[in-house]
N, C-alpha and C positions, 0 to 999 in steps of 0.2 A: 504493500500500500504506500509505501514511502515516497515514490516518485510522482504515482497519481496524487497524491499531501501535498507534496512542493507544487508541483504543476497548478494546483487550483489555488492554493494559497498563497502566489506570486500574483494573480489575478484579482484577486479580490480585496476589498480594501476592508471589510468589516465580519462579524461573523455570522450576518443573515445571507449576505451572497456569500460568502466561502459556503458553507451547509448546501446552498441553494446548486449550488455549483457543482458540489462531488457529487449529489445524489445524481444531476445532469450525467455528469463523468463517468459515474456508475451503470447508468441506465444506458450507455452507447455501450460500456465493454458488454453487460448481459447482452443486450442486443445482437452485437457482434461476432460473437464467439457461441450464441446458443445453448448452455449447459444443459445435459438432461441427466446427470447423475447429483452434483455436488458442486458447493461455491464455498472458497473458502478466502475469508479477511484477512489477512496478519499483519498487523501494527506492529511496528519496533517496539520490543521492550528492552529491560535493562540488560545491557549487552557484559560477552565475560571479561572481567578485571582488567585482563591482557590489556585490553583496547581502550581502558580509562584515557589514559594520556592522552593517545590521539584524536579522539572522539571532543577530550576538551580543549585543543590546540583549535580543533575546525570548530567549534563555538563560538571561541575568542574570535577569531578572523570573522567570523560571520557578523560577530555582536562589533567588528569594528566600522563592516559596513554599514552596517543597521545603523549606527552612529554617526558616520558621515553620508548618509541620506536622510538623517532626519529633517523633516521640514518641508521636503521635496515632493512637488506632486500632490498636494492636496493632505488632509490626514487619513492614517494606514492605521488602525489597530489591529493588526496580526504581524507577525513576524516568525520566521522559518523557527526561529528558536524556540519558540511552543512548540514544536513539533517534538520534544524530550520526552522521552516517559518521566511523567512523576507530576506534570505542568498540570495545569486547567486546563488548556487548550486539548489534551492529550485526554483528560476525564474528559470534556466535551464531545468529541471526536468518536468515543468511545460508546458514550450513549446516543451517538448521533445515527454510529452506523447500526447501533442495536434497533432502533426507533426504523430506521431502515428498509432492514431485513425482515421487520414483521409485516411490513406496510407491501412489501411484496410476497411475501409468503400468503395473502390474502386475498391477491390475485389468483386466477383460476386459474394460469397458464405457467405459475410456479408451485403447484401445491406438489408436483412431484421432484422436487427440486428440496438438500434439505440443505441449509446453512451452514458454513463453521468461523466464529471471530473468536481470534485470538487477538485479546485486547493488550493494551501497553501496560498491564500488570502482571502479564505472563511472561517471564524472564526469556529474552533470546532475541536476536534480532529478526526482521518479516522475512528475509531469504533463505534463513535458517527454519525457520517453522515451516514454509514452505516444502522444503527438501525433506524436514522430518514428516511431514504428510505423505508427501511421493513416496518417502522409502518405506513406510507404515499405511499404506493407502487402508479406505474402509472395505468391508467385506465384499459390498458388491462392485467392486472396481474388479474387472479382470482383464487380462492380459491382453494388450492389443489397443488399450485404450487410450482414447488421445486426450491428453493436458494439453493446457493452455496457463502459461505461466507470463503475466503483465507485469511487466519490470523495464526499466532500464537501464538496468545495475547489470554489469558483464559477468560478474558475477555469477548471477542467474543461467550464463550459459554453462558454464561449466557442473553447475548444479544440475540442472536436465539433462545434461549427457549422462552423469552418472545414474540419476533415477532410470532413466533409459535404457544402461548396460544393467542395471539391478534385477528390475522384472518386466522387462520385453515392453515396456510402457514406449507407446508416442507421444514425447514432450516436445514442444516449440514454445519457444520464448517472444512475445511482441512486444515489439519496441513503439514508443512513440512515433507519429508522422512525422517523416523527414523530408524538408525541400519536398510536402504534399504525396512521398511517398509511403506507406506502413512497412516497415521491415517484420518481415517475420524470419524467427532463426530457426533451422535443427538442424540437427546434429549430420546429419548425411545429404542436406540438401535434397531431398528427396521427394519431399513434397512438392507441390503447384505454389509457383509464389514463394516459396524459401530462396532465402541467404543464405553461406556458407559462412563461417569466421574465416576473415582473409586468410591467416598462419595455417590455418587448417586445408585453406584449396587445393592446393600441391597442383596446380595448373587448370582448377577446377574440373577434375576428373570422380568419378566414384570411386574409384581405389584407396584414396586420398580418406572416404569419406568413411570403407569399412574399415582399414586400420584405424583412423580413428577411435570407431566405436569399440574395437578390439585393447586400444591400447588408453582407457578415457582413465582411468586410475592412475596413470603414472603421468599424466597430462594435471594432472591439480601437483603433484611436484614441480614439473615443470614450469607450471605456471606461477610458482608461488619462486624460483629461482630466477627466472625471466622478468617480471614485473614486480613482484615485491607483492604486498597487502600491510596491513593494518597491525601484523604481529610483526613479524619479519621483513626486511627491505630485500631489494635484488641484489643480485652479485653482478659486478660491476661491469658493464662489456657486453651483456647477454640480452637478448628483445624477443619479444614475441613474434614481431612483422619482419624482424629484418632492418637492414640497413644500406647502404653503399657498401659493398663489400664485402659485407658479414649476414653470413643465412642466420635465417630465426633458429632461437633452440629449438624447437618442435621441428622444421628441417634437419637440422644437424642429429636429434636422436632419432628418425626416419631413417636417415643414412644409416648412425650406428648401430639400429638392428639390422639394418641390410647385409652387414659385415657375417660372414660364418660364425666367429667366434661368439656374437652377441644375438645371431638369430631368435627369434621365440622369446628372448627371454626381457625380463620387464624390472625397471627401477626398484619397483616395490615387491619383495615374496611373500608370500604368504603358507604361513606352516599350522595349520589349523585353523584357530580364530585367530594368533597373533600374527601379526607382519612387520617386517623391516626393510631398512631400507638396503637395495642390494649397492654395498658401498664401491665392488672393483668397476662396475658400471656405469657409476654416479661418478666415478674418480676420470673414468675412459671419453665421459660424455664432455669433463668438462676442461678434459685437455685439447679436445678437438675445438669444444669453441674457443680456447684462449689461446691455436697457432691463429686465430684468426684476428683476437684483440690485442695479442703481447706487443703489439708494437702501437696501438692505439689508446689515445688518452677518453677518457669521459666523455669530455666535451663540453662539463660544468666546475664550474666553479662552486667549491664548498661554502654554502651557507649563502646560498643565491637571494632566492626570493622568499625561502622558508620561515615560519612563524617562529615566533620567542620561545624557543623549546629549548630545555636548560642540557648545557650539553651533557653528550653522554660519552663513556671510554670507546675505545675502537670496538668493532666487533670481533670476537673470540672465536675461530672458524670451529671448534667443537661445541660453545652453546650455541650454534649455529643450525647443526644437525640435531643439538637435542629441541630446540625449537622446533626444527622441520620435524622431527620426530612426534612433538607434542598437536603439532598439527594435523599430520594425518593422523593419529591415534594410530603408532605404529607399535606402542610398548603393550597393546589392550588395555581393555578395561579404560574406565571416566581417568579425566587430566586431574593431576593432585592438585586443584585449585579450588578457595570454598567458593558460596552460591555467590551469584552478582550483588548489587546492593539494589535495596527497594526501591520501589519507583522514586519517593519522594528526598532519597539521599542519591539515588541516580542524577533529581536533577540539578539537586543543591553542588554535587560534583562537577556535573558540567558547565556548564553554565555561568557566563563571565560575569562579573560584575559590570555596572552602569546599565547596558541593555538588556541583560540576563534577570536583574532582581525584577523587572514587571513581570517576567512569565512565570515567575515562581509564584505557587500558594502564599498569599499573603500571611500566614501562620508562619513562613520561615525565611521571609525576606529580611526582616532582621538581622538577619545570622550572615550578610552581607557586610553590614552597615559595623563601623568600627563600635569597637568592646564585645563583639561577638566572641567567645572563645576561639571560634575561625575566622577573624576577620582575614589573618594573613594571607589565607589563601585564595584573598581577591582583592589584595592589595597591588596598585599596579604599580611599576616603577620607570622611572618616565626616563631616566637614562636608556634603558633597555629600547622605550618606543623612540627617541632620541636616533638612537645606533640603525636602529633598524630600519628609519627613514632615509636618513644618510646610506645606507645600503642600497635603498630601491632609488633612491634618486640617482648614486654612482651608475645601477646598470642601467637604469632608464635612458643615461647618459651614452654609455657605453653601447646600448641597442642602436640607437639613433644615429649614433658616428657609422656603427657596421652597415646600417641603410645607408649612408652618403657614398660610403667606401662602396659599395656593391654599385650604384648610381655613376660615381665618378669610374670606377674598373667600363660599366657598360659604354659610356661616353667615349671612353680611352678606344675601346675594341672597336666603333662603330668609327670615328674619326681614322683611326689608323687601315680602315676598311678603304674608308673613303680616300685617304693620301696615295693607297696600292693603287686603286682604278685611274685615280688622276694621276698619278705617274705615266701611267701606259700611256692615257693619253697626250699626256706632255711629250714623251719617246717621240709620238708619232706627228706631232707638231713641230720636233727639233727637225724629223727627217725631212718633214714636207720644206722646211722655209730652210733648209741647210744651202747653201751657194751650188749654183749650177745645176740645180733641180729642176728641169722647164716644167712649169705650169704651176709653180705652188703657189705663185699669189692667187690662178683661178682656183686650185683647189682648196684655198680658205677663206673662198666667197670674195677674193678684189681685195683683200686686206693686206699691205705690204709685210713683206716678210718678218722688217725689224718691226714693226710695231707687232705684227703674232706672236715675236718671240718674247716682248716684251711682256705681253698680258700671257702667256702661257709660264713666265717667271713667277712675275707677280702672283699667279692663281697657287701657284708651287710652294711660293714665301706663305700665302697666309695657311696653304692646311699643312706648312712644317710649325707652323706658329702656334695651329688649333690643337695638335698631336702633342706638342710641345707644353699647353697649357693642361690639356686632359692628363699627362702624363705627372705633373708637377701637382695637379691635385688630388689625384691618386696617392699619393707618396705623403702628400699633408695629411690626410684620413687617415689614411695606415698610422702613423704616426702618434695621430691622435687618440686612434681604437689601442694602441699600444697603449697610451698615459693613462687612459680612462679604464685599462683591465690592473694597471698596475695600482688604479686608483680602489675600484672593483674589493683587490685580492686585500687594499691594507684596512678597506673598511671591515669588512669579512674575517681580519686577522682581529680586529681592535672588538669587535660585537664578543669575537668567541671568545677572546682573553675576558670580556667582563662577563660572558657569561659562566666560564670557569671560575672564576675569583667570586661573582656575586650569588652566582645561582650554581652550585653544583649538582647535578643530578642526586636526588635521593627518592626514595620510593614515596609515593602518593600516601599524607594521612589518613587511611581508610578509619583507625578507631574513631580518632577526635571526629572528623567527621560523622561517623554514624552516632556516636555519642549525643555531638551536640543535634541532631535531628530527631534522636530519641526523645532527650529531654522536652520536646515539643509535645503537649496534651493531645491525642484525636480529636476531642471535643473544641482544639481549637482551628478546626479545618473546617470548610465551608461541606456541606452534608455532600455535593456529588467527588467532592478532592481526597473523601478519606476513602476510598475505595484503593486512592496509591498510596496507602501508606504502610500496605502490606504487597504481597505477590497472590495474585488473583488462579482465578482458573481461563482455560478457553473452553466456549459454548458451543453447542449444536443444534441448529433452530431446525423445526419442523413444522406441516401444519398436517396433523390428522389427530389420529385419537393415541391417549399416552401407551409408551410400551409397557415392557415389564418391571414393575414396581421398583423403586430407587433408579431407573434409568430415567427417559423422559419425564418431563412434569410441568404441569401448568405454571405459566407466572406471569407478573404485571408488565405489562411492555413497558418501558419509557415513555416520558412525553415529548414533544417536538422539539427537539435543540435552542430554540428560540419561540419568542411572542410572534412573529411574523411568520412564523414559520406556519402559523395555523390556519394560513389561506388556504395551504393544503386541506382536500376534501376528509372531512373526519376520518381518522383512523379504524376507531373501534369497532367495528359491524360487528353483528351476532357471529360472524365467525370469529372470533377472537379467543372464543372458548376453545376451538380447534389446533389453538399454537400452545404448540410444547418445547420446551427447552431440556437438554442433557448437560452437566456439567463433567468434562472430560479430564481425564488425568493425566497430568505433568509426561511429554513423552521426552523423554531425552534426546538432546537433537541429537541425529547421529552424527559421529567425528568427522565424516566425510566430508560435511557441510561444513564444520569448524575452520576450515582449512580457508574457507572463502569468505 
């Protein structure tokens, strides 16, 4: 649900058209896609540990924009940063789509249709819950069936391929309209209207498309060494698509099982229920990609555009593998990490100060505000935003010089293009008017010799003059793109020394933090906000008569998101009796998903 959230709450400026909007949003995907088994919601909830830091790094950035657009365009009361589990916006959201789903459930042309939301008080993020449905499908899914998985998170692809090699399931991923066309993906391009993942075409052939689905398990390692994610970063050199010279890893381990020695055989083994990672293979794959990067740099500069993230030490190439290890769940068994934090310390974590304290439950915006026992950790320090500006201005700088430089190079190329052909022609102007040539004043139209040879000089002098000036301003940019990268490297050098000196990496206060969100009373949250102040269940709506006792059971729908919202034709008809709700148990996502 995350991207359909953004998408409509980038539109809407209040929360009667946002509501007014998704249920629109909503109403095109059922439309579109048809379900005749099963629809399932998943809201982001509180995501694992791991990913604290990062998740509050892209807040902060978010809440700086939100900050320097205030004012702009009229007034906005929504902001993506409601989109947290643990917020109001995230309880609204919540009852919003419950109010929803019953209001179509009571349509005659969904009553064989049952429901499933997983609201933002069920710990896990929406692509995770997603993948743990697919790999735990309901009884009557059988084999052969096609999903339809709405995301624009890439993510998502690698997620349906696997549900897809699991149990023989047809998943495609839709993407958003692009340039007015809908992308839809799978996994083998197979379908009518599918897209391949570029990496994955191998020349847009089907070959290309069953090894894939043969080798989609060792493709989430690869994926995760190639582009990095959210636990672990890439290793350095290595892409997905490819580059100028260097095939993508997904290429390069195509070749290296093609090799006899590596034939058949796969990154990851598996010896029962556990798997590991096969390491002479992992060792083999990533010698061949680095004869191709040992001689090539990055191409970035450390601590480019990146957010105030307090530095951290190098990376240690064996927690490296225990990370990738921790990733796919290749030791078995759940990761030794405890459960996430509740919604309502989920958002108290995230969530920056200045912009962040309005989306919070008014119950714990305090706890922002200085004499908090946590104030610290949304105290901002303005050397840091100082350093940091001075950085994006150096490269802003430094971009700008490499457009003139590319500008003046094309100049230079097209001038010295032009100085070749007028040369010829000058050659051919010395030969006609040279002494004792009969007929070259009529061959250059009555115009006496010296005066041809004069203007055929003169034409010579100015594009040696024009070649000459393209060439001298070439040489100044370059010059300059040099000052401005040496300028680049010392801001970059001066951020990280204060960020070593000021801010040393240390691990996130998860007590003090949950402590001080404890001390917060229930009774002092607004009645629909204490639903986040624990971890909830996800639901299963249906409309007919109850099942077997403790499973389905009547209950009170919600009421309409909003006062305006009750233009909408009454809810309640005498079928109302007819909707039954299930509340379902905590599934463990599977590790597979973890990974992404």
């Amino acid at each position: 649900m995350a991207s359909i959230l953004h998408g409509v709450l980038r539109k809407a400026r209040n929360p009667h058209r946002f509501h007014m909007a998704l249920y629109r949003q909503l109403d095109e995907v059922l439309s579109r896609t048809r379900p005749s088994k099963s629809v399932v919601f998943a809201l982001d909830g509180p995501a694992p540990l791991a990913k604290l830091l990062t998740q509050r790094l892209r807040r902060a950035r978010e809440g700086r924009k939100t900050g320097a657009s205030r004012g702009s365009g009229g007034p906005k009361t929504l902001s993506s940063l409601g989109l947290t589990p643990g917020t109001p916006l995230m309880a609204a959201i919540q009852e919003s789509l419950t109010f929803f789903i019953c209001q179509r459930l009571l349509q005659p042309r969904w009553h064989h249709v049952h429901f499933e939301l997983s609201g933002a008080t069920v710990q896990g993020e929406g692509e995770v819950k997603i993948m743990s449905r697919l790999l735990h499908p309901w009884a009557d899914v059988a084999p052969g069936d096609t999903h339809a998985v709405i995301a624009d998170d890439s993510d998502c692809l690698l997620m349906a391929a696997m549900a897809a090699t699991r149990h023989g399931q047809h998943v495609f991923v839709l993407a958003e309209p692009q340039q007015g066309r809908r992308i839809i993906f799978g996994p083998d391009g197979a379908a009518r209207g599918t897209a391949q993942l570029p990496f994955l075409s191998g020349g847009g052939n089907a070959e290309s498309g069953s090894r894939f689905v043969g080798c989609a398990t060792d493709l989430t390692v690869i994926a995760v060494l190639a582009a990095g994610n959210d636990y672990l970063p890439a290793l350095k050199g290595a892409s997905l698509n490819g580059n100028a010279g260097t095939p993508s890893l997904w290429t390069l381990y195509l070749r290296l099982r093609s090799e006899p020695l590596w034939a058949g055989r796969s990154l990851v083994l598996r010896d029962g229920g556990a798997a590991t990672i096969n390491a002479p293979m992992l060792a083999a794959l990533l010698r061949l990609q680095n004869a191709y990067t040992a001689d090539r740099g990055s191409g970035r500069f450390a601590g480019g555009d990146d957010d105030l993230e307090p530095l951290k030490p190098p990376a240690d190439a064996a927690k490296y593998m225990e990370g990738l290890a921790w990733l796919r769940g290749l030791v078995g068994g759940l990761p030794p990490e405890r459960a996430p934090l509740v919604p309502t310390a989920c958002a108290m974590a995230l969530l920056p100060a200045g912009a962040g304290e309005a989306q919070l439950p008014r119950a714990l915006q305090h706890l922002m505000r200085e004499g908090s026992p946590i104030a610290d950790l949304f105290t901002v320090c303005h050397e840091c935003t100082t350093l940091q500006n001075e950085l994006r201005k150096a490269l802003l700088h430094a971009h700008e010089a490499r457009m003139h430089l590319a500008a003046a190079l094309e100049r230079q190329v097209k001038a010295t293009e032009v100085a070749k052909k007028d040369a010829e022609v000058l050659r051919s102007v010395d030969a006609a008017v040279e002494p004792g040539n009969v007929g070259s004043a009529e061959a250059l139209g009555g115009v006496s010799d010296a005066a041809a040879g004069a203007a055929a000089q003169q034409a010579g002098g100015d594009l040696e003059a024009e070649v000459e000036e393209a060439t001298l301003a070439v040489r100044n940019w370059q010059e300059k793109v040099i000052t401005l990268r040496r300028s680049v490297k010392a801001a970059s050098l001066q951020r990280e020394m204060h960020m070593r000196d000021c801010h040393p990496y240390a691990p996130f206060p998860l007590a003090r933090l949950e402590a001080a969100v404890a001390a917060v009373p229930v009774q002092a949250y607004g009645p629909a906000e204490r639903s986040m102040t624990a971890f909830g269940h996800a639901y299963r709506f249906r409309y007919g008569r109850t099942g077997p006792p403790g499973r389905f059971a009547h209950f009170t729908p919600p009421q309409p998101p909003t006062e305006v919202i009750k233009i909408i034709k009454p809810l309640w008809a005498p079928g109302i009796k007819m909707l039954s709700r299930e509340a379902l148990p905590l599934i463990v996502p599977d590790r597979l998903a973890v990974v992404l």
